[in-house]
C-alpha positions as CSV (number, residue, x, y, z in Angstrom):
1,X,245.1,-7.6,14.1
2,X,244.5,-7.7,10.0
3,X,240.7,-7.9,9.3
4,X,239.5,-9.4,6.2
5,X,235.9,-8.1,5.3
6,X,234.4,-11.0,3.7
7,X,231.4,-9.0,1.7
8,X,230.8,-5.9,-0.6
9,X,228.8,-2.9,-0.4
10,X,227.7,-0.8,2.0
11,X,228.1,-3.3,4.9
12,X,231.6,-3.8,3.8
13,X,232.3,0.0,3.7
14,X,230.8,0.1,7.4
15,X,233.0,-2.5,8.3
16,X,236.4,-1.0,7.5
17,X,235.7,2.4,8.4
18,X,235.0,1.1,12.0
19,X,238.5,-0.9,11.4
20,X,240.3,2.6,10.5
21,X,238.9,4.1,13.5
22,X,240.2,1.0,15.6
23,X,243.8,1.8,13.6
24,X,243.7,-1.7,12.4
25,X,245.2,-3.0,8.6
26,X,241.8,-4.1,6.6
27,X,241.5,-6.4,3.5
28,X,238.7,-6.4,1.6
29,X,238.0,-9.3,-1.2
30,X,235.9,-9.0,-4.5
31,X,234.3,-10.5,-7.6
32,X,235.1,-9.3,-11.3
33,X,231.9,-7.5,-10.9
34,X,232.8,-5.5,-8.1
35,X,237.0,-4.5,-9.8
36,X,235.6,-0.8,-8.9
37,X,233.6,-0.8,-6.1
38,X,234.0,1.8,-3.5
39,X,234.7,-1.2,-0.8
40,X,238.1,-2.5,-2.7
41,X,239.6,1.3,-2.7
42,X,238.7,1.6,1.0
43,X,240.2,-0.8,2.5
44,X,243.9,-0.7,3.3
45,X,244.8,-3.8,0.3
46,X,241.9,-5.9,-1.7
47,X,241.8,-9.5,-3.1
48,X,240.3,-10.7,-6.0
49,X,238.1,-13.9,-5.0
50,X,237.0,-15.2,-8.4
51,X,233.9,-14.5,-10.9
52,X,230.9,-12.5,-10.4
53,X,228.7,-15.5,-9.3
54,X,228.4,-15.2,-5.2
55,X,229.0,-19.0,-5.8
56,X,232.6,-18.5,-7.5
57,X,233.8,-15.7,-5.4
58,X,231.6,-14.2,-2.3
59,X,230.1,-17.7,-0.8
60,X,233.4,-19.7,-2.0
61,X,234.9,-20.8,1.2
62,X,238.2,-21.7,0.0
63,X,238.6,-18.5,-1.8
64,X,238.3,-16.6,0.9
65,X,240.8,-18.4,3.3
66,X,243.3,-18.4,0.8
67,X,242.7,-14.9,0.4
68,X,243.0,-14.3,4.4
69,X,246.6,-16.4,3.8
70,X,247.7,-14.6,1.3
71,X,246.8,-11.1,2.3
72,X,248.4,-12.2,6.1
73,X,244.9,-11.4,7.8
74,X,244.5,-12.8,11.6
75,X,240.3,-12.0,11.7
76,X,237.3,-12.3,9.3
77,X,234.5,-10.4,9.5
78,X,231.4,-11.7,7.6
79,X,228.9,-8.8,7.4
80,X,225.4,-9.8,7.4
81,X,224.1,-12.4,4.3
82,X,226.8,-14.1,2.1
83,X,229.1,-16.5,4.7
84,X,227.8,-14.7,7.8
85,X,225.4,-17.5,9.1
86,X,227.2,-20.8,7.7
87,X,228.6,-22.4,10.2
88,X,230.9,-24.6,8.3
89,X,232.5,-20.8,7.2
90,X,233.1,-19.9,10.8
91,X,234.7,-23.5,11.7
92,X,237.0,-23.0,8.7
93,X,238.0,-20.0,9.9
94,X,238.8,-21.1,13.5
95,X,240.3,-24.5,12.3
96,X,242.9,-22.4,9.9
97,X,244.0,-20.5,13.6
98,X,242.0,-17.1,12.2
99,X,239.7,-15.5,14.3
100,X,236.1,-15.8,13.3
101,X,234.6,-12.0,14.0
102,X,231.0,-13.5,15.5
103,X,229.3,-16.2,16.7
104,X,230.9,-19.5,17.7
105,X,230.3,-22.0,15.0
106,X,228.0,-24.2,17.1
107,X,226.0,-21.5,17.9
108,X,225.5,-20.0,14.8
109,X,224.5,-24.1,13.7
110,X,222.1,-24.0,16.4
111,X,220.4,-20.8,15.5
112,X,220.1,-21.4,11.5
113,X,218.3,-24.7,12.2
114,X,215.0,-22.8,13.3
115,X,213.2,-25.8,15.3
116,X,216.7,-26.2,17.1
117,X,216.1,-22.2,18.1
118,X,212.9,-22.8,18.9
119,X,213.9,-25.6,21.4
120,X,216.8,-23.9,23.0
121,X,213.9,-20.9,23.7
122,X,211.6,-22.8,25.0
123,X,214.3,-24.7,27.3
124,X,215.3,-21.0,28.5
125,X,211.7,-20.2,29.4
126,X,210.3,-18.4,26.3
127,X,207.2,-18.0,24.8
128,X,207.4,-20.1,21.6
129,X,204.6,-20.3,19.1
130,X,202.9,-23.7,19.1
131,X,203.5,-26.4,17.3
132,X,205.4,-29.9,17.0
133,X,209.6,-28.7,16.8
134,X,209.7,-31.6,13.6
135,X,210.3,-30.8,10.3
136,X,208.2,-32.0,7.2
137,X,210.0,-34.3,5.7
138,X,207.6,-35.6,3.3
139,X,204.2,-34.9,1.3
140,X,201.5,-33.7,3.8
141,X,199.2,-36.2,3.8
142,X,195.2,-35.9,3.5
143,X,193.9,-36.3,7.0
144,X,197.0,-34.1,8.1
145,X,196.2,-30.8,6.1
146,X,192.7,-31.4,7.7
147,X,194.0,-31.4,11.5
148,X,196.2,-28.0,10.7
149,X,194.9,-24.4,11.9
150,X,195.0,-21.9,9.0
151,X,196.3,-19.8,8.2
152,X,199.5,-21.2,8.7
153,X,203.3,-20.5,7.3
154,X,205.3,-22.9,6.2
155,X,209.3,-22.2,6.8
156,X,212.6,-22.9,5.8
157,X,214.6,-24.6,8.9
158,X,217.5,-23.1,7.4
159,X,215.5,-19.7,6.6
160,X,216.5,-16.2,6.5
161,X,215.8,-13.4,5.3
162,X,212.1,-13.8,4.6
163,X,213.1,-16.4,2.2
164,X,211.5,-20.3,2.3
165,X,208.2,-19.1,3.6
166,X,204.7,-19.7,1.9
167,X,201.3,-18.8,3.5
168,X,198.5,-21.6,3.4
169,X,195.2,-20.4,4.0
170,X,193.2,-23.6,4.2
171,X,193.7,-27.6,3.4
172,X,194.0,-27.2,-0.4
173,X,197.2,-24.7,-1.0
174,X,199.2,-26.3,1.8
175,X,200.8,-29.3,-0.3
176,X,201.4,-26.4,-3.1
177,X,202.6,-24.1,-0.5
178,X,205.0,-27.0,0.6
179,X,206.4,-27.6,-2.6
180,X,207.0,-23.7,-3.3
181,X,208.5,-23.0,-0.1
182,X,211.0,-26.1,-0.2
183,X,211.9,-25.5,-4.0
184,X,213.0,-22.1,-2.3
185,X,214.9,-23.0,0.5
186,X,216.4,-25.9,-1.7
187,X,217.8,-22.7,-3.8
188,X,218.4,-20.3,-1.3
189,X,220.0,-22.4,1.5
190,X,220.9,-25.4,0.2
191,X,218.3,-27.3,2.2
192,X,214.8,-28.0,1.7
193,X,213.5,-29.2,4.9
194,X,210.6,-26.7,5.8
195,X,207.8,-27.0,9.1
196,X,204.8,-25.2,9.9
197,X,204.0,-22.3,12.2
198,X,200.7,-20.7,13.2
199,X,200.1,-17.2,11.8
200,X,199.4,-14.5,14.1
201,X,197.4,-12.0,12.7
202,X,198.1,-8.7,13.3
203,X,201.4,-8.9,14.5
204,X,203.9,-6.4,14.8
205,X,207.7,-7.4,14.2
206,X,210.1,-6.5,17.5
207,X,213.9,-7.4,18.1
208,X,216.4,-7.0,20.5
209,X,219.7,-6.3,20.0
210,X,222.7,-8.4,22.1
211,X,225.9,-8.5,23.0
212,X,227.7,-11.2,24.7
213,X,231.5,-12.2,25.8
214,X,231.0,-16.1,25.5
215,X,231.3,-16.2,29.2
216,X,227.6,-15.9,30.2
217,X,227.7,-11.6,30.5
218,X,224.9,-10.3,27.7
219,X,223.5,-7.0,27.4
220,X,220.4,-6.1,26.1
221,X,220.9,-2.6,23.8
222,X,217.3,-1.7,23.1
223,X,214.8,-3.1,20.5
224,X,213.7,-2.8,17.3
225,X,210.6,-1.8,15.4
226,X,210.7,-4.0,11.8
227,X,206.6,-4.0,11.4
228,X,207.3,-1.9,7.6
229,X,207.8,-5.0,5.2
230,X,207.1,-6.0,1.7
231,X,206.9,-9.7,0.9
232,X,208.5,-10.5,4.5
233,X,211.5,-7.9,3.6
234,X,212.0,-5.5,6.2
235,X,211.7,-2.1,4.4
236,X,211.9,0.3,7.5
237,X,213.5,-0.1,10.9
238,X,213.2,1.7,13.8
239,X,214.2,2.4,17.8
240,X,212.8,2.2,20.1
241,X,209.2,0.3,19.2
242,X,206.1,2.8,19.7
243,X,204.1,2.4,22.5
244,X,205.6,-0.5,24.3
245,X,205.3,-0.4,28.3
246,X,208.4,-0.7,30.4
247,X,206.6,-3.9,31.7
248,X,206.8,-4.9,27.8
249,X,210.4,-3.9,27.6
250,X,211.4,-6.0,30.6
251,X,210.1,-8.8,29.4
252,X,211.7,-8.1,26.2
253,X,215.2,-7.7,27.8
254,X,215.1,-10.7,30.6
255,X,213.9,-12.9,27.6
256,X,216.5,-11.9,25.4
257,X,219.4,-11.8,28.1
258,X,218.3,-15.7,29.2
259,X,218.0,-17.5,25.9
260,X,221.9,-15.4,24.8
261,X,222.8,-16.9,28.4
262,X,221.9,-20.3,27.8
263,X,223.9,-20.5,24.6
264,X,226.7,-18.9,26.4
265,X,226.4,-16.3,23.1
266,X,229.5,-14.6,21.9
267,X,229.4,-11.5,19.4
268,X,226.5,-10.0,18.3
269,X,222.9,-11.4,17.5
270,X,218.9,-10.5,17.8
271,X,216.6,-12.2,19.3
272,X,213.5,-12.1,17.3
273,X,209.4,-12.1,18.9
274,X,206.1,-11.0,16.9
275,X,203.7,-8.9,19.8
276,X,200.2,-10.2,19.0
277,X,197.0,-8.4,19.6
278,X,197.0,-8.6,22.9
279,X,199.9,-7.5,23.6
280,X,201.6,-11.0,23.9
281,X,205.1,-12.0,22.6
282,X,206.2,-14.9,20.7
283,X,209.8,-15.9,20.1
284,X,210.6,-16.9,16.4
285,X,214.1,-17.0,15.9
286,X,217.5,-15.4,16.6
287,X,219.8,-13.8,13.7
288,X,224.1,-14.8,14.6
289,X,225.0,-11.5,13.1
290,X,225.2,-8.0,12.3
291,X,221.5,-6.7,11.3
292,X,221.3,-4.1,8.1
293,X,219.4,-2.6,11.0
294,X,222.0,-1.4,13.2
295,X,222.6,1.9,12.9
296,X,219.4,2.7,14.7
297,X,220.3,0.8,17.7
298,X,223.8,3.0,17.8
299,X,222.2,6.1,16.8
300,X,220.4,5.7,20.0
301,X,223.1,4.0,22.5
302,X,226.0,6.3,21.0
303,X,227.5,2.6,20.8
304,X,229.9,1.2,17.7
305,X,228.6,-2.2,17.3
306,X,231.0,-3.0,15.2
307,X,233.7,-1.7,17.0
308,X,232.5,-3.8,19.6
309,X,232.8,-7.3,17.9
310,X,236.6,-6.3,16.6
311,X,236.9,-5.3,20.8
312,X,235.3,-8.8,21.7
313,X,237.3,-10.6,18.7
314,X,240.3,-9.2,20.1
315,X,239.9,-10.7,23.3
316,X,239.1,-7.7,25.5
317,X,236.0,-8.2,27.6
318,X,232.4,-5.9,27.3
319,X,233.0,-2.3,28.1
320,X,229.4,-2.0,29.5
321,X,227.3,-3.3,32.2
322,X,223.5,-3.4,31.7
323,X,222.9,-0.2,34.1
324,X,225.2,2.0,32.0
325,X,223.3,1.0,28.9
326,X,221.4,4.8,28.3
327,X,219.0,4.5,25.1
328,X,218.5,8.6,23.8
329,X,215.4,9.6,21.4
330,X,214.2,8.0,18.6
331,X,216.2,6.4,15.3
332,X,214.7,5.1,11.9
333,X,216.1,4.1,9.0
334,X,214.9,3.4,5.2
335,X,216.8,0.9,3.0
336,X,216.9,2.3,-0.4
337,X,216.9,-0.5,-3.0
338,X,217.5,-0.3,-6.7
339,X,213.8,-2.1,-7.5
340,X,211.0,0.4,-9.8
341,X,208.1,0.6,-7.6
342,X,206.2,1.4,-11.1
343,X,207.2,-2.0,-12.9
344,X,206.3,-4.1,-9.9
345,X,209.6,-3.5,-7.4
346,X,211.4,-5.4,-10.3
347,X,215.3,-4.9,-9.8
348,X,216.7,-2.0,-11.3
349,X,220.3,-2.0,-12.9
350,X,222.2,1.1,-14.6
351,X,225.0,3.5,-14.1
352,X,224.9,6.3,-11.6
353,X,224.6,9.3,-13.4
354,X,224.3,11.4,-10.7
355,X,224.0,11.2,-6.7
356,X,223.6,13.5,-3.8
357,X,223.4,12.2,-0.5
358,X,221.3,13.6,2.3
359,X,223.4,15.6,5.5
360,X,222.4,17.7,8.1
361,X,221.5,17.5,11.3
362,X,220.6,14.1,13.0
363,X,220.8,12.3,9.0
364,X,223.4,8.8,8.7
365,X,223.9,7.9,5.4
366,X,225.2,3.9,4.8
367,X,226.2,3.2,1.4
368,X,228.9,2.1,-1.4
369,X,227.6,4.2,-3.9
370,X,229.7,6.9,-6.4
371,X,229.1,8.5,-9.2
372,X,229.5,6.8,-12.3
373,X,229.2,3.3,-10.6
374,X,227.4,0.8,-12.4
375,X,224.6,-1.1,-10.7
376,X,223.9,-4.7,-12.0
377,X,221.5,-7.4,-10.7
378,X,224.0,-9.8,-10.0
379,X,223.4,-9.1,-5.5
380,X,221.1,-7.5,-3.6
381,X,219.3,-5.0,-4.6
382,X,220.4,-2.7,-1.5
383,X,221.5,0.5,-2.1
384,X,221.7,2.8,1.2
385,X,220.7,2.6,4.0
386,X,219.2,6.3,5.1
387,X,218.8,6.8,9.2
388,X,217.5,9.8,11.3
389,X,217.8,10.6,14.8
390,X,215.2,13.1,16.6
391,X,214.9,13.8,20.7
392,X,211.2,11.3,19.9
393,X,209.4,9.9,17.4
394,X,208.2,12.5,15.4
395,X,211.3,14.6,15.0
396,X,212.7,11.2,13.7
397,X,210.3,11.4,10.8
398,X,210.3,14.7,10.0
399,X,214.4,14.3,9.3
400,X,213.4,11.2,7.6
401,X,211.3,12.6,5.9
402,X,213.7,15.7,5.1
403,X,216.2,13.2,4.3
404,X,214.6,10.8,1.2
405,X,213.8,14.6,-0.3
406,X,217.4,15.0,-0.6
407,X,218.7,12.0,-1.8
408,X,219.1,12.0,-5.2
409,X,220.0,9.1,-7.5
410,X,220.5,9.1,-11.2
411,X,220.0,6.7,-13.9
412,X,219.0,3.5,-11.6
413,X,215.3,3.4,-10.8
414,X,214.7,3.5,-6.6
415,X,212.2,2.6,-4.2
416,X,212.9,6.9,-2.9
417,X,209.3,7.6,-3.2
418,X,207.8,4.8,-2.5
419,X,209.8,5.3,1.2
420,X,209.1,8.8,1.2
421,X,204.9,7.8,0.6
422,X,205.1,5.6,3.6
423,X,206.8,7.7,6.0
424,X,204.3,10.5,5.2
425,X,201.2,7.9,5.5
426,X,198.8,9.0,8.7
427,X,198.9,5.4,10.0
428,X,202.6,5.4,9.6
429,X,203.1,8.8,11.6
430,X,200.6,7.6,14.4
431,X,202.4,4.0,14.9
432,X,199.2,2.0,13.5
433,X,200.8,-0.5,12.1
434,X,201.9,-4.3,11.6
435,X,203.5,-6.3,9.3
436,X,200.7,-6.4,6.9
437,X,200.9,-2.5,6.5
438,X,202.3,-2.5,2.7
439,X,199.9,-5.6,1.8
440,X,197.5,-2.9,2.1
441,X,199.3,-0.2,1.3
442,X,197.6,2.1,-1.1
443,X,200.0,5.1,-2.2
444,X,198.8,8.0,-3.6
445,X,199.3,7.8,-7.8
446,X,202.7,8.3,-9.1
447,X,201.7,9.0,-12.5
448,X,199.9,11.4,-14.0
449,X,199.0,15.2,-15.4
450,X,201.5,16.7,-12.5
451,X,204.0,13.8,-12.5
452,X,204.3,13.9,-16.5
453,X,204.7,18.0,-16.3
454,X,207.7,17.0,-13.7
455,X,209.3,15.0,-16.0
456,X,208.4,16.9,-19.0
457,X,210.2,20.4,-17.2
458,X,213.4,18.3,-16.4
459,X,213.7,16.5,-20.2
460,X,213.6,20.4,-21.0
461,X,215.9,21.2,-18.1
462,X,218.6,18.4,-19.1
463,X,218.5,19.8,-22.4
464,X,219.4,23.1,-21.5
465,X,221.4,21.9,-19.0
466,X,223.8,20.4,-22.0
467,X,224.0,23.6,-24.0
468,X,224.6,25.3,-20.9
469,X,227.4,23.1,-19.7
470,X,229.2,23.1,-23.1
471,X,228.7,27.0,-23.2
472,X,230.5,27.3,-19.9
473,X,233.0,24.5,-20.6
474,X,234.2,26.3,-23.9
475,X,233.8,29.7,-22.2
476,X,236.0,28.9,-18.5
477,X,233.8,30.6,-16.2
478,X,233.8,30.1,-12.6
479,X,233.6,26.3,-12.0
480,X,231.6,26.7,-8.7
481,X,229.1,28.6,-11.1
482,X,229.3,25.0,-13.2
483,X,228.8,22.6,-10.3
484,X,225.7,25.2,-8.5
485,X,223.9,24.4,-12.4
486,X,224.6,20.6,-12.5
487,X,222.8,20.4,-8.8
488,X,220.0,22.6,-9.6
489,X,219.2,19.8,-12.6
């Protein structure tokens, strides 16, 4: 079975590398944009899709079945964002006789119309936030915005990735809220239709991760911690959740396990709840993909998710039953984004100059990234993805922590300190937190006398470091001498 990777970056990287191990032929596909990204030299062949606009090349549907027929590929594989939640994508795929690596198509319809979710949870027996399951299709009116609980979010149907939401806080900044959060979804989805959900305060983001054969078996591989966010992004992931009971986690799983029953799910997914104060769940929604989140989930199964779904997409039925399920220590990963912390997290673009990845013992590195690469503003703004594995919590962090020291990245501004500031936080290292944690967030100062000596000892050092280079380069010496300099600078 050919596999055609229909995305870029580090997710597309993850992707064939499981496909290698699996000894199956990949293709991956690209933009002008991306002519030398790490992705198109992995895979086994690569196809150009079209110009750098998503819209031209990465979301173009018929680009990317013509590129399955012409590169003789028998499976797609989505990734997470681009194509991986449109369901008219996956039909395509299955009505051209190619196998769609995922959901079904009417599942993954089901799940990106959020009141449908909502339905289909509450018909399995879940606890769903209140509220009427209709959209707002038109103005709020007066008396309306008068009878609504604030706060209260207003969401995308079609939402996803924290995108299409607005907080109203009382009668006057709903109808504003209404129009902002519709203009985006109208831009990021294609849909405007939007609805309103109560707020709970407090709340702390949990997920679980599934796996089902289409045929009513599911497992339930642990959950997820996704409280760390900024603007509704998740920033820091990890697994298991602190502190939950294994009542909690029961419920958790059985929940989980009966709404991916009762859509007879296929592939991966995560089933999403916020825990409230009182230690109540809420469903919200379920995801018909592969999370940026994974690799804490395998860190701590010892499970391939991905070479699950090309196992399931090749018709061969779950390895696993629930009891042999075994979840080990703790995982947590970082997401390191090209956005400058000190100009407002605005995305950063520029070539890497120079890079050194983390290692050592317990430390998974995810990215696409090389030396010399140039890094535009044309996609995401996701970099790496940096995970640790400890026998608990706390040894997690400290490699975390060990970990976001290490990395170094050149000539593109990061978010590397910014992570490292909240993994060293009290509240952070004693689990007291919720989703409004970086709302709040007060860092220590970045700049100033000790951070302008730093800079001011490696403008000196860079200098030197160019005599000294040339100095060696004219004189031959050792080359290992050469490369020890360059990573000391």
């Amino acid at each position: 079975m050919k596999v055609l990777v229909a995305n870029r970056g580090e997710i597309a990287v993850r992707i064939l590398r499981a496909c290698r191990d699996l000894g199956l032929p990949s293709v991956a596909v690209y933009s002008e944009a991306d002519r030398e990204a790490l992705h198109t030299r992995y895979a086994d062949e690569a196809v150009y899709l079209g110009p750098t606009p998503a819209a031209q090349s990465y979301l173009n549907i018929p680009a990317v079945l013509d590129a399955a027929r012409r590169s003789g590929a028998r499976a797609i594989h989505p990734g997470y964002g681009f194509l991986s939640e449109n369901a008219d994508f996956a039909r395509a795929v299955e009505d051209a006789g190619l196998t769609f690596i995922g959901p079904r198509p009417e599942t993954i319809a089901l799940t990106g119309d959020k009141l449908a979710a909502r339905r289909a949870a509450r018909d399995a027996g879940l606890p769903v936030l209140p509220g009427p399951d209709t959209p707002l299709t038109e103005a709020i009116a007066a008396d309306m915005a008068m009878q609504v609980q604030y706060p209260v979010l207003v969401k995308a149907t079609a939402g996803g990735g924290g995108r299409g939401i607005r907080l109203a806080r009382n009668p006057d900044e709903l109808a504003a809220m209404v129009t902002a959060a519709r203009k985006e979804a109208q831009a990021a989805f294609g849909d405007d239709t939007v609805y309103l959900e109560p707020l709970v305060q407090r709340a702390r983001h949990i997920e679980v991760q599934i796996l089902g054969d289409g045929a009513g078996r599911i497992l339930c591989l642990g959950e997820r911690e996704c409280s760390i966010q900024r603007r509704r992004q998740k920033l820091i992931e990890e697994a298991p959740a602190h502190g939950l009971s294994a009542a909690q986690r029961a419920f958790l799983y059985d929940a989980a396990a009966r709404v991916g029953r009762a859509l007879g799910y296929r592939s991966l997914g995560t089933v999403e709840f916020l825990l409230d104060e009182r230690g109540a769940f809420h469903f919200i929604e379920i995801n018909p993909r592969i999370q940026v989140e994974h690799p804490v989930t395998e860190m701590i199964t010892g499970l391939d998710l991905v070479k699950e779904q090309l196992r399931l997409a090749a018709g061969r039925p779950l390895r696993l039953v629930q009891d042999a399920v075994e979840l080990r220590g703790a995982a947590i990963e970082a997401r390191v984004l090209a956005e400058d912390p000190q100009a407002g997290f605005l995305p950063a673009t520029g070539n890497i100059a120079h890079l050194k990845e983390p290692g050592g013992p317990g430390i998974r590195v995810d990215s696409a990234l090389y030396a010399g690469m140039t890094v535009t503003a044309d996609y995401d703004s996701l970099l790496a993805k940096v995970s640790a594995w400890g026998e608990n919590r706390a040894g997690a962090i400290l490699r975390l922590r060990r970990a976001l020291r290490e990395f170094q990245i050149g000539g593109v501004a990061t978010d590397l300190e910014f992570l490292l500031q909240i993994v060293e936080s009290p509240p952070f290292q004693a689990g007291n937190f919720d989703t409004t944690y970086l709302d709040k967030f007060d860092p220590p100062e970045a700049r100033g006398k000790a951070a302008l000596e730093r800079d001011a000892a490696l403008a000196a050092a860079l200098v030197a470091h160019r005599k000294k280079s040339g100095a060696l380069h004219r004189q031959e010496e050792n080359a290992w001498r050469t490369i020890a300099w360059r990573e000391q600078m």
